[in-house]
C-alpha positions in Angstrom: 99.8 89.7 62.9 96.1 89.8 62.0 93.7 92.3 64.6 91.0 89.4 63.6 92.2 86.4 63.9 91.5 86.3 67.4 93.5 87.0 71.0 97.5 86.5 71.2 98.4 85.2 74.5 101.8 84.4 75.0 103.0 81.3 75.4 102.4 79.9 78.9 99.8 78.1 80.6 95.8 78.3 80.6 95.6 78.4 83.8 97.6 82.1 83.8 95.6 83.1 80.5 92.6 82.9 82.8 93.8 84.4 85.5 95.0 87.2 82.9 91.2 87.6 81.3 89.8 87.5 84.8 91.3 91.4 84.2 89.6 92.3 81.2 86.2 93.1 82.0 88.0 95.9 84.6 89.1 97.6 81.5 85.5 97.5 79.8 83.8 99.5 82.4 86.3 101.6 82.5 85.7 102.7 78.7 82.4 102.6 79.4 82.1 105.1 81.2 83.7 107.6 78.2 81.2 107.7 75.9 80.1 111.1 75.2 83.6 112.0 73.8 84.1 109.5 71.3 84.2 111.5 68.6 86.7 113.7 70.1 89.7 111.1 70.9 92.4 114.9 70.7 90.5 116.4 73.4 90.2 112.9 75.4 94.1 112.5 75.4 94.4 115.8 76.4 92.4 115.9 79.5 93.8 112.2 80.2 90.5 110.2 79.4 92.6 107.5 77.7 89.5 105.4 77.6 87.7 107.4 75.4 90.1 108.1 73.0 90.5 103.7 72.7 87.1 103.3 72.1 87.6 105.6 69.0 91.2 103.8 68.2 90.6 100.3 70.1 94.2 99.0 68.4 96.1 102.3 68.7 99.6 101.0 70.3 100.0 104.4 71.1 97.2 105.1 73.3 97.6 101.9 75.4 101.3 102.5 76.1 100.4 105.6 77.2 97.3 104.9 79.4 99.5 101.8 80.6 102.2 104.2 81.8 99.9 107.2 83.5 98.6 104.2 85.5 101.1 103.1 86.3 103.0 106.5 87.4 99.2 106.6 89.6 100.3 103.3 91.3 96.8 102.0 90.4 98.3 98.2 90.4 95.0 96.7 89.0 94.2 98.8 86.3 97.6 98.4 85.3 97.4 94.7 85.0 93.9 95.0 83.4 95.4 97.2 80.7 98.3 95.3 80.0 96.2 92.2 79.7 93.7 94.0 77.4 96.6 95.7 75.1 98.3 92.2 75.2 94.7 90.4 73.8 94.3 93.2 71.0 97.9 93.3 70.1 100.0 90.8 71.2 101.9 89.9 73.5 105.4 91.7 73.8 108.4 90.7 76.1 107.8 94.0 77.9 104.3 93.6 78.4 104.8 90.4 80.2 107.7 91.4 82.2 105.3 94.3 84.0 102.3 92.2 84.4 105.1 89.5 85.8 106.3 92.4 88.4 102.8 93.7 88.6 101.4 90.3 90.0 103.7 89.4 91.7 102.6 90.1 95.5 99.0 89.6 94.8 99.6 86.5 92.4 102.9 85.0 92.8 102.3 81.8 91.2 100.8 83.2 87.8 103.3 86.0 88.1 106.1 83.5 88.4 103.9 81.3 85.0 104.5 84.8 83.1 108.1 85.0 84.3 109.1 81.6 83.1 107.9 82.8 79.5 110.3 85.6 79.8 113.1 83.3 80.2 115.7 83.5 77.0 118.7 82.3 78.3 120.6 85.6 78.6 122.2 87.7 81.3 118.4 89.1 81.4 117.6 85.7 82.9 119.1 86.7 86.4 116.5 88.8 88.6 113.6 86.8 86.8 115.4 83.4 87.8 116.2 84.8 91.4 112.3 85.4 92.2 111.5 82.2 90.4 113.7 79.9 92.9 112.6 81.5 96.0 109.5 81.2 95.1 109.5 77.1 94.1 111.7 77.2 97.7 108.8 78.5 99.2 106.6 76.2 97.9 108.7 73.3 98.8 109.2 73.0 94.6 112.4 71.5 95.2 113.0 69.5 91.7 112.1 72.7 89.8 114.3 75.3 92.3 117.1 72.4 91.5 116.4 72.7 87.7 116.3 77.2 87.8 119.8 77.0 90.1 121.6 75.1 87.2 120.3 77.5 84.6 121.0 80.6 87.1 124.9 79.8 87.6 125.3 79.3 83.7 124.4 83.2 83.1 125.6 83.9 86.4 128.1 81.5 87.5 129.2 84.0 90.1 126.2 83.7 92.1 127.5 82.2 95.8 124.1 81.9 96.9 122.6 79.5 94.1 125.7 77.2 94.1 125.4 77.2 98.0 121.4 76.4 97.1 122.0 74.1 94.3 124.8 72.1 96.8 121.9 71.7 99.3 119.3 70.4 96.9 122.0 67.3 95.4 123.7 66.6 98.8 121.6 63.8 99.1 122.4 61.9 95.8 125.9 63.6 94.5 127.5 64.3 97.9 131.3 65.1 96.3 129.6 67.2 93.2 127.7 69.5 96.3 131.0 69.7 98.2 132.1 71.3 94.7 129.4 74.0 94.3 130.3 74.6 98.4 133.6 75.2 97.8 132.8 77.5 94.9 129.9 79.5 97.2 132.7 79.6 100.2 134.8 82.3 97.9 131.8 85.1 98.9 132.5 86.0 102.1 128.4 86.6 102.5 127.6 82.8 102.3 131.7 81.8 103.0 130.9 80.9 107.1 128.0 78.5 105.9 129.2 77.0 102.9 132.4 76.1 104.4 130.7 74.3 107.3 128.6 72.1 105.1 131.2 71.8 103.0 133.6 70.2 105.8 130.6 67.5 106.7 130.3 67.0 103.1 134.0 65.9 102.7 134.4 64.1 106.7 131.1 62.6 107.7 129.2 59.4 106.7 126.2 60.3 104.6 123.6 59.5 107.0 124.8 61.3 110.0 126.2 64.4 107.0 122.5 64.8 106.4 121.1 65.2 110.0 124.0 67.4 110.3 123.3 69.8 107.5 119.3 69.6 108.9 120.8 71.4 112.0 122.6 73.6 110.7 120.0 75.1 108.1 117.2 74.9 110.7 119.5 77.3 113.0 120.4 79.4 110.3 116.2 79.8 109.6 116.6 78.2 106.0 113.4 76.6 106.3 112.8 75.2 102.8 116.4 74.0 102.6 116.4 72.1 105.9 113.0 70.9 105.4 114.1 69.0 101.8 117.3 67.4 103.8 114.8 66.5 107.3 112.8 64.7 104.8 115.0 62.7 102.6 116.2 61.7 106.2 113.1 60.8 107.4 112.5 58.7 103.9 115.3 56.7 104.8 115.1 56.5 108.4 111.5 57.2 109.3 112.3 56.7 113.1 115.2 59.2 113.5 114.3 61.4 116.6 116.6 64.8 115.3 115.2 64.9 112.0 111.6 64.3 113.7 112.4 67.0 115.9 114.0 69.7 114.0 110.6 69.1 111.6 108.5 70.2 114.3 110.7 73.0 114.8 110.7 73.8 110.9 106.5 73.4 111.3 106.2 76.1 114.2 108.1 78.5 111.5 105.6 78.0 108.6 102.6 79.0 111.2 101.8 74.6 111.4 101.7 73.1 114.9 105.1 71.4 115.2 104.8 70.4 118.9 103.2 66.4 117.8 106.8 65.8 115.9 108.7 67.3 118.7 106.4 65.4 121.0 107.1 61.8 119.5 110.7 62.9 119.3 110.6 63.8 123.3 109.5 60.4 123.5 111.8 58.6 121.8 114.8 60.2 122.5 114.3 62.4 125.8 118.3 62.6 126.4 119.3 63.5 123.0 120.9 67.3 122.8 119.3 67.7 120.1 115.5 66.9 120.9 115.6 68.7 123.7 117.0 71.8 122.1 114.3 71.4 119.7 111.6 71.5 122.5 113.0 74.2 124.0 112.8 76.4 120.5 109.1 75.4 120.7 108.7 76.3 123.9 110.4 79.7 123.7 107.9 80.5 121.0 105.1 79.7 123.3 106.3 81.7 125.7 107.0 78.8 128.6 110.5 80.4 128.8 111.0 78.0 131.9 110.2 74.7 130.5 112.6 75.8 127.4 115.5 76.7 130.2 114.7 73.5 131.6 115.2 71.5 128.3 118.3 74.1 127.2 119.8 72.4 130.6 119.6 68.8 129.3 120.9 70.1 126.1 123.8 72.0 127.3 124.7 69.3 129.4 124.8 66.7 126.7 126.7 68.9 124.4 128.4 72.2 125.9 130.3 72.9 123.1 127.4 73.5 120.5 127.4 77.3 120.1 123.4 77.2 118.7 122.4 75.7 122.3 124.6 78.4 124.3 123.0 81.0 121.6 119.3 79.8 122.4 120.2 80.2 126.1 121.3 83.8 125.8 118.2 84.9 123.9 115.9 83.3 126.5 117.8 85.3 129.5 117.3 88.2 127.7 113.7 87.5 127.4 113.7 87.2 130.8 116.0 90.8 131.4 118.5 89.0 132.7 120.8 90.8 130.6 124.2 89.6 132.5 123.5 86.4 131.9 122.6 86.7 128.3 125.4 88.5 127.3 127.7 85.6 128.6 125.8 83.1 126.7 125.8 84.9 123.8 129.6 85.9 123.6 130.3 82.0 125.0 128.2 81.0 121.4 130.6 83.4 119.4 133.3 81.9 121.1 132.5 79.1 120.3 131.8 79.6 116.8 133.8 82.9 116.0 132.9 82.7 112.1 129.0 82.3 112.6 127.5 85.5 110.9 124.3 84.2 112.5 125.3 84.2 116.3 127.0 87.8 115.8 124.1 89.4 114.6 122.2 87.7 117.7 124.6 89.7 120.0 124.8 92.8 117.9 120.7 92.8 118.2 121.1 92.2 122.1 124.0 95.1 122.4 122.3 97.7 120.7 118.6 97.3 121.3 119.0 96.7 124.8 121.5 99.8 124.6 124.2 97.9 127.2 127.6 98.8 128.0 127.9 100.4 124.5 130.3 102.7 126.9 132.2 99.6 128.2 133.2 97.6 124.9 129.5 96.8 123.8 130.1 99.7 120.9 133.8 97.9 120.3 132.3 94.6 119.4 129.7 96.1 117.3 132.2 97.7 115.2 134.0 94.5 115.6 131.3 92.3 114.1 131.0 94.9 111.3 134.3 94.7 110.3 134.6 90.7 110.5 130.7 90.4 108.3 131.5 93.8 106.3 128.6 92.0 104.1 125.9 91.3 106.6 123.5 93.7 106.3 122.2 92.6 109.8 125.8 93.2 111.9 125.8 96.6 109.4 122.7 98.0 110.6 123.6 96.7 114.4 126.4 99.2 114.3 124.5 102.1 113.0 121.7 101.3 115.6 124.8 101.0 117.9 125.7 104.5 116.7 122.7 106.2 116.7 122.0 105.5 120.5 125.5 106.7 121.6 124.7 110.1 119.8 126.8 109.8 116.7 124.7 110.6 114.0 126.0 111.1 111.2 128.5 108.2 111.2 125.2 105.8 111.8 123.8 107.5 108.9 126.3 105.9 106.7 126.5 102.5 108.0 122.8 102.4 107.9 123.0 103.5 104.6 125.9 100.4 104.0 123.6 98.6 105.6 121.0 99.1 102.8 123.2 98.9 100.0 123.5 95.4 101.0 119.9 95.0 101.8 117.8 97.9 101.0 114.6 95.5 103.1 116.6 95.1 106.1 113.7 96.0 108.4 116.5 97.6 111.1 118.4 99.5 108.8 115.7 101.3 107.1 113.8 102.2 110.6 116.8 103.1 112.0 117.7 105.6 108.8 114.3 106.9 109.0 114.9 107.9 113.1 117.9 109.2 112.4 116.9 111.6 109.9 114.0 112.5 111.8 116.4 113.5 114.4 118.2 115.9 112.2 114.6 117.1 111.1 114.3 115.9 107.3 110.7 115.0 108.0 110.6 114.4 104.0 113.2 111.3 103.8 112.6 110.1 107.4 108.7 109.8 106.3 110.2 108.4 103.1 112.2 105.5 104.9 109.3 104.8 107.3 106.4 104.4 104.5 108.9 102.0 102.5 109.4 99.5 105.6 105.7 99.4 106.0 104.9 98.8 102.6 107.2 96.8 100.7 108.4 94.4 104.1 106.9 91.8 105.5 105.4 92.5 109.4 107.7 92.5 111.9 108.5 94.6 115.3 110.2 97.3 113.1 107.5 97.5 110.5 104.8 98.1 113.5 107.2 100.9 114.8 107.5 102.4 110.9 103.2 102.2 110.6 103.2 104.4 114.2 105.8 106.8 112.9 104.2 107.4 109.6 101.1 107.9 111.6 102.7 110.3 113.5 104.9 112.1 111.1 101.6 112.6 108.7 
């Protein structure tokens, strides 16, 4: 490769290549500012002023893999990528150096992160993490033809992956109903996604297509898979403009992306004031608002027009517990499991309620927390529940390990790694327990546990 035949970028679009030279100029000052030494490029390396010693030995591999790395090992994100973009313009463009300007980008540029990515992709076991981040981010972006395109690719160098042929069923349900019942069944032998993909799967195989899709809206909107349910709302909405549910459960799907969902909800109220449905849809929006009344009121027309849908006695539960009304919501929420005893979703709901609320752990509430963790041995949720569970009832070191299952599932689980971090704080490893805290607050999105890990580190130093 010639050093003057110009920059090598790799092979991906302008619009990244800019956003990659918009990192450059960082790089520049920072040699500029080593100037008196460059005749002395030993003693710059030695005292770490890699800058210097590159503006003596601009094309030295050496010296940028090495001033790359002690950046790197600093945590100084920026530089990093400013470095790897200036190595990759004087020398090319290597697979590595892509891959850490992909991972370096990501949270503050996932869409030219995810460009970089895509020129990483070789078709090779390598393929899985990069194609995992990829879909989740054209699912969050409502990229629905290309998440389709990335799932197919994912299970042929993975085709073990539950989650992308439960995904990939999802996205063709619409137009290949039998071929999406197939990649159900498939998803169905992981016990992780097995409660889900077996209930889609059933309405795949037993209901007409037009009520199959309004069913599998539901479901997805009460299991919070926003992207997913939002595709299937709208294909129903492009056939059936009119239809109150999927007009409803839109609004509901709007409220969770931070957009105003009540006008949708609204028009649905209108049109269909009596459907169970609607009105559990209003009272979601409600709840959120904090009119915990007017959403018990709606929950009433609900549950009267269907009492055997376990997400309407679920919704009821949380809103007595809102309320501290804790009888009442632990008989709505144990009527929702029994009415749904496979539903990961509406155990985790009850194993929240038992142990944050710390009641009757001494009078069977501790049982069904174990009992949920043996029935969802893979929900990191139910997992970290139990610990939680364990932890208040004084039993430390046996939360310590199902916390710690708990991470092994999901080492983000907000609840698990607060928990870990109080109960090693307990035993008086500051060290770890400051450890546990500082990586909830940093690497998980904000939430009530994340608050509570920002006091502790506060507090712990």
């Amino acid at each position: 490769m010639s050093k003057t035949s110009g920059p090598v970028w790799p092979p991906i679009g302008g619009e990244v290549l800019r956003w990659a030279a918009r990192l450059i100029p960082l790089v520049a000052i920072v040699m500029s500012l080593s100037g008196p030494t460059l005749s002395a490029p030993g003693d710059a390396i030695a005292r770490g002023d890699y800058g210097a010693a590159l503006a003596a030995h601009p094309a030295d591999r050496t010296l940028w893999a090495r001033w790359i790395a002690a950046s790197l090992r600093a945590g100084h994100s920026e530089e990093s990528m400013a470095l790897i973009a200036r190595a990759g313009e004087i020398d090319g463009w290597t697979a590595a150096r892509r891959s850490e300007l992909a991972d370096l980008s990501a949270a503050s540029d996932p869409i030219g992160a995810a460009a970089f990515t895509r020129g990483l992709l070789d078709g090779s076991v390598r393929d899985v993490p990069r194609l995992q981040s990829l879909i989740a981010l054209d699912l969050r972006l409502a990229d629905w033809s290309e998440a389709r395109a990335l799932l197919k690719r994912l299970i042929i160098v993975m085709p073990d992956d539950a989650l992308a042929h439960y995904q990939l069923a999802v996205l063709i349900a619409p137009d290949d109903p039998s071929m999406a019942a197939t990649y159900m069944e498939l998803a169905a032998h992981n016990l992780a996604v097995r409660a889900r993909a077996t209930a889609i799967g059933a309405l795949l195989s037993a209901s007409p297509a037009a009520s199959t899709l309004i069913k599998i809206g539901l479901r997805l909107t009460v299991d919070s898979q926003w992207s997913l349910a939002r595709f299937i709302l709208n294909r129903v909405l492009a056939i059936d403009p009119d239809n109150a549910v999927a007009t409803a459960l839109s609004g509901v799907i709007a409220d969770a992306r931070g957009l105003d969902g009540w006008p949708l909800i609204q028009s649905a109220l209108v049109r269909a004031p009596g459907d169970p449905v609607v009105n559990y849809a209003a009272a979601m929006h409600w709840r959120a608002g904090g009119d915990l009344d007017t959403a018990l009121a709606a929950l009433a027309k609900a549950e009267a027009g269907d009492p055997t849908n376990p997400a309407i006695a679920a919704e009821i539960g949380s809103i007595y517990r809102l309320r501290d009304r804790l009888a009442d919501a632990l008989t709505w929420l144990t009527l929702a499991i029994r009415l749904a005893p496979n539903e990961p979703n509406f155990w985790a709901l009850l194993g929240a309620f038992y142990a944050d609320e710390q009641y009757q752990l001494d009078n069977g509430g501790l049982i069904m927390l174990q009992q949920g963790a043996r029935n969802f041995s893979t929900n990191a949720e139910i997992r970290a529940c139990f610990g939680e569970g364990l932890l208040v009832t004084g039993q430390n070191a046996a939360a310590q390990i199902e916390l710690n299952h708990a991470l092994d599932l999901d080492a983000a689980n907000p609840r698990a790694r607060y928990y870990l971090g109080v109960a090693l704080e307990s035993t008086g490893d500051l060290a770890r327990a400051r450890a546990a805290y500082r990586y909830l607050a940093q690497n998980v999105s904000p939430n009530a546990f994340t608050d509570r890990a920002v006091a502790a580190v506060a507090r712990l130093g």
